[in-house]
C-alpha positions, 0 to 999 in steps of 0.5 A: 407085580403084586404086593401080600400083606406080609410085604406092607411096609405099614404092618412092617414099622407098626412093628418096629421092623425095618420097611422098605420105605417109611410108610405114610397115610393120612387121618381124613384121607377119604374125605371132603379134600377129594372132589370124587369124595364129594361127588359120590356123597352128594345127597347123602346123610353122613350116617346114611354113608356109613351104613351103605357098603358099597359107598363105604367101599368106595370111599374108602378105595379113592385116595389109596387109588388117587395118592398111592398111600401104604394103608387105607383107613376104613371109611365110617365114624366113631358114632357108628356102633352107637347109632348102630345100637339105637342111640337116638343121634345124627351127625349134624353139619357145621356141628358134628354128632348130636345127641336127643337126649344126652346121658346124664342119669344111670336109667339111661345106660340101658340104651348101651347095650352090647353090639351084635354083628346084625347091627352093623351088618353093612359096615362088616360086608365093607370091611370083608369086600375091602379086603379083596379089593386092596389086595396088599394094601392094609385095611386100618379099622377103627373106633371111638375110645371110650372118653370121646364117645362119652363127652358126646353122649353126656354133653350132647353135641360137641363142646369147647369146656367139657362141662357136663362130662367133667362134672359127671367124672368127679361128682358121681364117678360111679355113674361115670365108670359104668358108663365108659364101662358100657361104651368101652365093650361096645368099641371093642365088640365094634374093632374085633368085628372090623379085624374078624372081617380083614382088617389088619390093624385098628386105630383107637381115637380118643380125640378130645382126650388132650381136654384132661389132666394127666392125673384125669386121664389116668383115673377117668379115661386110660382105664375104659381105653385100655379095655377096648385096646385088649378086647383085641388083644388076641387077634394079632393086629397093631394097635394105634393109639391117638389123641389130639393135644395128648403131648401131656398124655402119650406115656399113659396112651402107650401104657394102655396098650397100644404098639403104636401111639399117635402124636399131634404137631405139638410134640417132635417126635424125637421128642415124643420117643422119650415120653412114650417111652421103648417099644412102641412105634409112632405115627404123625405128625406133620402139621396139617396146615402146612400142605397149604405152603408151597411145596418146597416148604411142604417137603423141607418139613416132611423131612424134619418130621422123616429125620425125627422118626428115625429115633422111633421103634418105628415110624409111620408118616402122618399128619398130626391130625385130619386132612383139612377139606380144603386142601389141595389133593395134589399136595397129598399126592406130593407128599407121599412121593417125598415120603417114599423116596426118603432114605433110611440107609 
């Protein structure tokens, strides 16, 4: 029997319905925890994998295959456009992205121009193949929100303090605001892209917004955010937002559009349904370490998050953040099977 689209208990929850299962997928599912993940990328520059559509397909393809897990979620990074526009960048192991020549004068917004679809040609060839391929399965694409992808370009490599970025915020936040300006219509050119090629829902990931105060985030990041999340606006599609160590942030991060706001292990869900506030979805929030626990404890865990989510509009299972590569595949396989058999009657 095959399943449409309009049957996905994933679509069904992002909004607000009643599915016919909680629905669950993990952040980092395709990644270095599968060992047919780092078969395939063997020899194979990150950047290099994100640009080549039949890796990309793939990739994508195996834990859908491997867990049975209720949406796939589009193999690729968050400095995909940016690379894809020229930005002199690579993601380097051990590190993560790094950047020639960090952003730091307004001479250098040029660089940011406006995506066109030739930039990314492979990436949307992926996304449309895709399509075909997971049948009713849904196809979750995504990009960088504008902080994140700032801190990057403005700090050059990953950072612990965010000095650069936070110095550029509050010491020329004209500067600041042209260029989340610039990074902002890239990511909504990138995601509608992604929708116009399939996919059925995006995500937004401001990973490093929980670095600033309520107020900063308010000022200086939820603005940008928010442009990305209308960009897509009129294309019908879920929405989800999610941030790391965002407990402090997930009433702003519902207030900037998104229908689903993703939460990290720190907050239970029951109570993040109050700072989020009515009508919106959640995801999460399994912690990620918990997978290394035996499986009675993995599932009596699953559970408390399960019970926590019924206070949700709706509520798709996850982790509270990425799959960690050195989890065992078959912990994730197990897990989607105590997902599925929860009730909701």
């Amino acid at each position: 029997m095959t399943t449409t689209l309009s049957e996905s208990p994933f679509l069904a929850a992002c909004r607000g319905q009643t599915p016919a299962h909680v629905p669950v997928w993990f952040m980092r599912q395709a990644g270095r925890s599968l060992p047919e993940y780092r078969a395939i990328r063997e020899g194979v520059a990150m950047l290099d994998s994100c640009f080549t559509t039949d890796l990309v397909v793939e990739i994508t393809m195996q834990p859908v295959r491997r867990h049975g897990v209720d949406a796939a979620i589009f193999f690729s990074d968050i400095v995909v456009p940016l690379k894809a526009i020229g930005v002199d960048l690579d993601i380097v192991a051990g590190v993560g992205p790094v950047v020639a020549e960090p952003i730091r004068t307004r001479a250098q917004l040029d660089q940011l121009r406006d995506l066109e679809p030739d930039d990314v040609a492979p990436v949307i060839a992926a996304v449309a193949a895709l399509t075909g391929e997971l049948g009713g399965t849904p196809l979750i694409g995504f990009a960088g929100a504008p902080f994140t992808l700032a801190s990057y370009l403005v700090e050059g490599r990953p950072s612990r303090d965010y000095r650069n970025t936070k110095a550029m915020m509050h010491t020329d936040p004209e500067l600041w605001h042209d260029l989340l300006g610039r990074i902002s219509a890239i990511a909504g050119q990138f995601l509608r892209m992604q929708v116009q090629a399939g996919a059925s829902a995006v995500q937004l990931f401001d990973s490093w917004a929980g670095a600033l105060s309520l107020a900063d985030y308010r000022t200086f990041a939820m603005p940008h955010s928010a442009a990305v999340l209308e960009a897509v606006a009129d294309l019908d599609v879920p929405r989800i937002h999610f941030g790391v160590g965002t407990g402090e942030l997930l009433g702003a991060m519902g207030e900037a559009g998104a229908d689903v706001v993703g939460v990290d292990w720190r907050v239970p869900l029951d109570e993040a349904v109050h700072r989020v506030g009515p009508g919106k979805a959640l995801q999460g929030n399994l912690d990620p370490t918990t997978l290394f626990a035996p499986p009675e404890v993995v599932e009596r865990e699953a559970r408390r998050v399960l019970d926590q989510g019924r206070a949700a509009h709706g509520h798709v299972f996850n982790l509270g953040h990425g799959v960690m590569p050195e989890i065992d595949p078959d912990a994730l396989t197990r897990l989607v099977d105590v997902v599925h058999a929860y009730e909701l009657d």
